[in-house]
N, C-alpha and C positions, 0 to 999 in steps of 0.2 A: 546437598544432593547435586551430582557432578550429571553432566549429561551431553555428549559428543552426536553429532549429525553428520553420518557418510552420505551424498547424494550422488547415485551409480548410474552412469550413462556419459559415452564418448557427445551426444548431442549439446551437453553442457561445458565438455572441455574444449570444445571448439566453434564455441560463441553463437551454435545455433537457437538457443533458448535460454532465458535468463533463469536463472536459481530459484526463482519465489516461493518454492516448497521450503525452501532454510530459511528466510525470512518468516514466514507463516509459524514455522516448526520453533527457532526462535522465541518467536512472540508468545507465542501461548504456553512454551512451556513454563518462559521467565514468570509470566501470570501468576504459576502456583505454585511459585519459590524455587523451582529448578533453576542451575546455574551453566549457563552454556560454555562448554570449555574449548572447545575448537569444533571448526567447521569443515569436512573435507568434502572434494568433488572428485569423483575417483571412474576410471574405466570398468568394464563391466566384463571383465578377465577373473578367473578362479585366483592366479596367485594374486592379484592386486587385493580382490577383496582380501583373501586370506592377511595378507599384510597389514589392512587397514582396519580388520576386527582383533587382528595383536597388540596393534599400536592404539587402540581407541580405549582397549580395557586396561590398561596401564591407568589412563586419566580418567575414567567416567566409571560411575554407576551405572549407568542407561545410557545405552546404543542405539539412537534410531538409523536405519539406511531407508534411503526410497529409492524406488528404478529396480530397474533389471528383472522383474516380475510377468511380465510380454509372454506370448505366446508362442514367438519366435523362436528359431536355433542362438539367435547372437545374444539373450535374454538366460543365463548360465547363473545368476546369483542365487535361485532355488535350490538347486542341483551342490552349488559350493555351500551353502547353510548346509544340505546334507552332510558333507563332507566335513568341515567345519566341526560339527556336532557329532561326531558318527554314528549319524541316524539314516534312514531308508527313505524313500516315498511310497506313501498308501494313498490307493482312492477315497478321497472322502466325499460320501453318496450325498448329505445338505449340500455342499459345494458345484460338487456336477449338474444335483437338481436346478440348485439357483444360476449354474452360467445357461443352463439348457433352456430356462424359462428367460433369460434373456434374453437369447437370438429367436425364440420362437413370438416376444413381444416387440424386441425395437430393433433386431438387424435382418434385414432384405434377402442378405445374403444366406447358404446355411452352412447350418456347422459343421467345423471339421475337427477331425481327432486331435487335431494340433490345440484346438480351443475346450475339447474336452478332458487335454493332459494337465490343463490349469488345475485344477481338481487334486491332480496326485499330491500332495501334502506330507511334510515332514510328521513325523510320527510322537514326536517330543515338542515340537510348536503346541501351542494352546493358538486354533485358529481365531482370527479376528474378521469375522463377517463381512465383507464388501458389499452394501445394498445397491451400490452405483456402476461395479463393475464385475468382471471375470476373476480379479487378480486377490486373490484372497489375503490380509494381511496376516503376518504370524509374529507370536511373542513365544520367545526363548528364555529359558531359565539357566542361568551356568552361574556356577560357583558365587552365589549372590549377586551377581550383576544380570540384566535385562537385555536383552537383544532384540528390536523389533526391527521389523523388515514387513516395511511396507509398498504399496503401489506408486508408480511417480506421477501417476494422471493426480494434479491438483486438484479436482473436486474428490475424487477419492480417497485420496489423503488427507484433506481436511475434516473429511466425514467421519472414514475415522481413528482419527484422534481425537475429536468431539466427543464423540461415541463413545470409542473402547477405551484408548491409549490413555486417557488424562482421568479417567475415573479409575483404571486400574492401578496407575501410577498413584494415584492418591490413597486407594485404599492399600496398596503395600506399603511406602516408602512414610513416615516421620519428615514432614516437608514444614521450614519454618514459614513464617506469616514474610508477608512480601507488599511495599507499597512505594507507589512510586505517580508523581504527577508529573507532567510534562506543560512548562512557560509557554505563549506564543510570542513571537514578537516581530513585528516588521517594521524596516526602514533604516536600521542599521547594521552596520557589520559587528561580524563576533570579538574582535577585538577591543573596539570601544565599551561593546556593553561588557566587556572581560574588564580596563579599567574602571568604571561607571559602578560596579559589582566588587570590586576588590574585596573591600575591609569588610563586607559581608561575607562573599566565600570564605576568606581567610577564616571568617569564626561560626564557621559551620561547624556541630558536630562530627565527629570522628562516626559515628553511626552515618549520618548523612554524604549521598555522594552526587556530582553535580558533573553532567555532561553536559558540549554547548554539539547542537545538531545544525551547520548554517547548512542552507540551498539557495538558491537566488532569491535574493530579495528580504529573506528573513534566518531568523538562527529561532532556533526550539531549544530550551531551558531545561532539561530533567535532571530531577531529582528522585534518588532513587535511594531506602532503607530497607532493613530487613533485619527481624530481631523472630522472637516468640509469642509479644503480646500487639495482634494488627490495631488495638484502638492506641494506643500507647505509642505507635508508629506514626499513623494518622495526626494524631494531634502533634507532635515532635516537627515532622515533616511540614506540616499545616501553619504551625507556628513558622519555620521561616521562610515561608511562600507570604505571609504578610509583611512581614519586612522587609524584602525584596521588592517587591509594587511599588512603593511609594518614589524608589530607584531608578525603576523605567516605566514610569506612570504611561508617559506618553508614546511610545511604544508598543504597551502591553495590551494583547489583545482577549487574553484568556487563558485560563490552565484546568482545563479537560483533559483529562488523561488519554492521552493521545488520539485525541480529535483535531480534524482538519481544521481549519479556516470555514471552507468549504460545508463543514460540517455546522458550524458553528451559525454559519448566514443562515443555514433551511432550518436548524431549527429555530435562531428568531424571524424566519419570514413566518414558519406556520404559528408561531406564538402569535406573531400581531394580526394575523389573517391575510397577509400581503403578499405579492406575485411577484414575480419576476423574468424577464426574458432577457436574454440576447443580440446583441448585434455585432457579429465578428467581421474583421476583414483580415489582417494581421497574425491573428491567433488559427484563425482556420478550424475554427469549433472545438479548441482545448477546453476553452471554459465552459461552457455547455457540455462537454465532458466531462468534466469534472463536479457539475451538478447533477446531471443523470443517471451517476453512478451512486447516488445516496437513496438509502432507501425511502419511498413516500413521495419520491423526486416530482411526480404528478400533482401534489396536493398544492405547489409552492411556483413550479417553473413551467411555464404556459407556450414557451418556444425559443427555439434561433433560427435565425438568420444568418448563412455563411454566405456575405456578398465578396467575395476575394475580388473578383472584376470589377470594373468601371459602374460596366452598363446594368449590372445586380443591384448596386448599392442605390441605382438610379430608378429601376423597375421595381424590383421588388421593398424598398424604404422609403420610394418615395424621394431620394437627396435630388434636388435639382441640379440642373446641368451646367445652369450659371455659376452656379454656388461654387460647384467642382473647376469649374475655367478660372475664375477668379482667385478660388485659394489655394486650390491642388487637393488632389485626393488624400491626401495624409496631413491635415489638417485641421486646428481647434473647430474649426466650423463644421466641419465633415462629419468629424465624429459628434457633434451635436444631434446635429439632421439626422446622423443614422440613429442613434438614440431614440429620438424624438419618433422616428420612422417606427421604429418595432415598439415602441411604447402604443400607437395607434394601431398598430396591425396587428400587434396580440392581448392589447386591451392590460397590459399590466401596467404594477405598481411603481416598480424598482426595473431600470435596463442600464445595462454595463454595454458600451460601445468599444470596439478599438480599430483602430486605422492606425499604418506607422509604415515603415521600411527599415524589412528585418534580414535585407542583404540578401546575397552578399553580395548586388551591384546595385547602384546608384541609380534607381528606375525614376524616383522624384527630384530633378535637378533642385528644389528650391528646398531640400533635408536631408543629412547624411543620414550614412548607414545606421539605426539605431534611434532613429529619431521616432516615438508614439506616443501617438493623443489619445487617451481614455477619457472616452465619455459617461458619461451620468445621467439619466434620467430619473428623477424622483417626482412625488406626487405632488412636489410643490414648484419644480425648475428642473431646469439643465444646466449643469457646467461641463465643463473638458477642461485636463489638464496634460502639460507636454513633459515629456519624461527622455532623457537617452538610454538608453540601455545596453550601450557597447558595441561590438563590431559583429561580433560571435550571432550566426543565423539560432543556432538551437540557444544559446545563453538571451537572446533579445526577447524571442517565441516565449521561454519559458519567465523571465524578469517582469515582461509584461502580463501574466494570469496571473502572477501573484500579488502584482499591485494594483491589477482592477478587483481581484478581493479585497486585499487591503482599502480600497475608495469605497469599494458598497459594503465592506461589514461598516464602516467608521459614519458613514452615512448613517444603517440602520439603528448605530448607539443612540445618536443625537434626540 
């Protein structure tokens, strides 16, 4: 089962918002054995779409679009699905009701004709409920292929296709079994662990397929099958994710089917019952971002600290002033004391520290650009360790979250 992704709107061709509805759409369809065959991002013109639902059904089974659904005059992809299908628009009175009961509970403003022509609906769509918005999703039927066309508000669209889109796709379409785990691994690059892995890929199964995913700091390992029978898959696949381990023992951090790192540390903090905080200077609260975004984030991470200035790391951690004259603020001692500072000020287990100079000018004469010390706090010491991480301000930022995860998941194994 083939399945093509149009996402309609000039806001995406011209770098104001990033894509994450295809990413999203993607991911979940791959879940239950849909095969994604191209991706387009297209303007929100009658002939463009027209072109892009000619060209889509050539390759796919199932069309999803999002965008172009708005209220607006510049918002035409309703109007061209009529056209498209030579079908009409009708009121449809659930739909009215429900946008009408939305601005009378959460918008200020009041409604206007323009927001009650949402409603007018293709006559040959089978409508898909919006409980989150105005813009009502529709599923088309032509000539055995699927046509949906949905809203491009992200919580909207993921709603549903939660919902509607992935249960009805399953109960029409014969969709095979689909499994796939994804390696972690930090501390090398992809080419090494590419010879390190040789003589195993090479005698991979023909069912078995093996992508390397690197970002800074680490490469992701997936493997991915797909047959008829998922226990049969499972165990195939399973079998050579254990021969593999023993290849990058020391590297390997886990193979959760596409679980973060991130993911990985909160759920062993809350298995052991252990806390964690922060102390950023370098990073600028990425890392505590990237904890607060997990769900239960509460039960495990107790605070940060963003001391980016001198006098923060000094007031609010506690780092003494001598400390900082002596060995400079980007510093194996620095990041101790900061450590050690949010470990006392939020009473936790586990503190990840970082301090460095992430450019792109030389503000600490005694460490080039790219020079950061991550700290450690745990229940039994502190260490810090000094890392380079290149010249690049966003490649430094980002090299350094990854491997003060890598220091406190490796920590929590022990």
């Amino acid at each position: 089962m083939k399945a093509e992704l149009v996402s309609i709107g000039d806001e995406i061709l011209i770098g104001q918002i990033i894509n994450t509805n295809a990413v999203f759409l993607a991911k979940e369809l791959n879940s239950i054995g849909v095969e994604i065959v191209q991706i387009t991002s297209i303007s929100d013109q009658k002939e463009i779409i027209f072109n892009a639902l000619n060209e889509a059904r050539k390759r796919a089974d199932i069309i999803i679009m999002t965008g172009g659904l708005g209220p607006t005059k510049d918002d035409v992809t309703k109007q061209t699905l009529c056209e498209y299908f030579d079908d009409k628009l009708v009121k449809n009175e659930h739909v009215l009701e429900h946008i009408e009961n939305i601005f009378k509970k959460y918008v200020t403003t009041s409604i206007s004709d323009m927001n009650r022509d949402q409603a007018n609906l293709p006559t040959k769509a089978k409508i898909l409920p919006n409980r989150f918005g105005t813009a009502a999703g529709m599923w088309f039927m032509d000539g055995g292929q699927v046509f949906i066309s949905l809203p491009g508000v992200p919580y909207e669209m993921e709603a549903l296709i939660k919902n509607e889109v992935l249960p009805k796709i399953k109960q029409q379409f014969v969709l095979p079994a689909l499994y796939h785990k994804t390696i972690l691994t930090y501390g090398l690059g992809e080419s090494v662990i590419a010879e390190r892995i040789e003589d195993w890929e090479n005698n991979l199964p023909e069912s078995i397929k093996l992508a390397y995913l690197p970002s800074l700091g680490r490469v992701r390992l997936r493997l991915s099958t797909k047959g008829s029978d998922l226990e049969a898959l499972k165990a195939s696949l399973n079998e050579q994710i254990e021969k593999v381990i023993p290849l990058i023992e020391d590297i390997y951090y886990g193979s959760e089917e596409d679980q973060s790192i991130e993911s990985l540390i909160a759920h062993k903090l809350k298995k052991m019952g252990k806390t964690l905080s922060c102390a950023e200077s370098c990073t600028g609260g990425a890392i505590a971002t990237r904890f607060t975004s997990q769900p239960g984030a509460s039960i495990f991470f107790k605070g940060s600290a963003v001391t980016y200035a001198v006098e923060s790391k000094t007031r609010l951690l506690g780092v003494k002033s001598n400390l900082i004259d002596s060995y400079g603020v980007v510093s194996a001692e620095v990041a101790s004391a900061m450590a050690l500072g949010a470990q006392k000020k939020y009473q936790s287990d586990y503190v990840i520290a970082t301090t460095g100079n992430a450019g792109p000018s030389r503000e600490d004469q005694s460490h080039e650009v790219g020079t950061v010390f991550i700290g450690l706090a745990t229940p039994s010491g502190v260490e810090s360790l000094q890392f380079n991480m290149g010249n690049n301000r966003t490649r430094v930022i980002h090299k350094t979250v990854n491997q003060a995860f890598e220091i406190l998941y490796r920590a929590l194994l022990k």
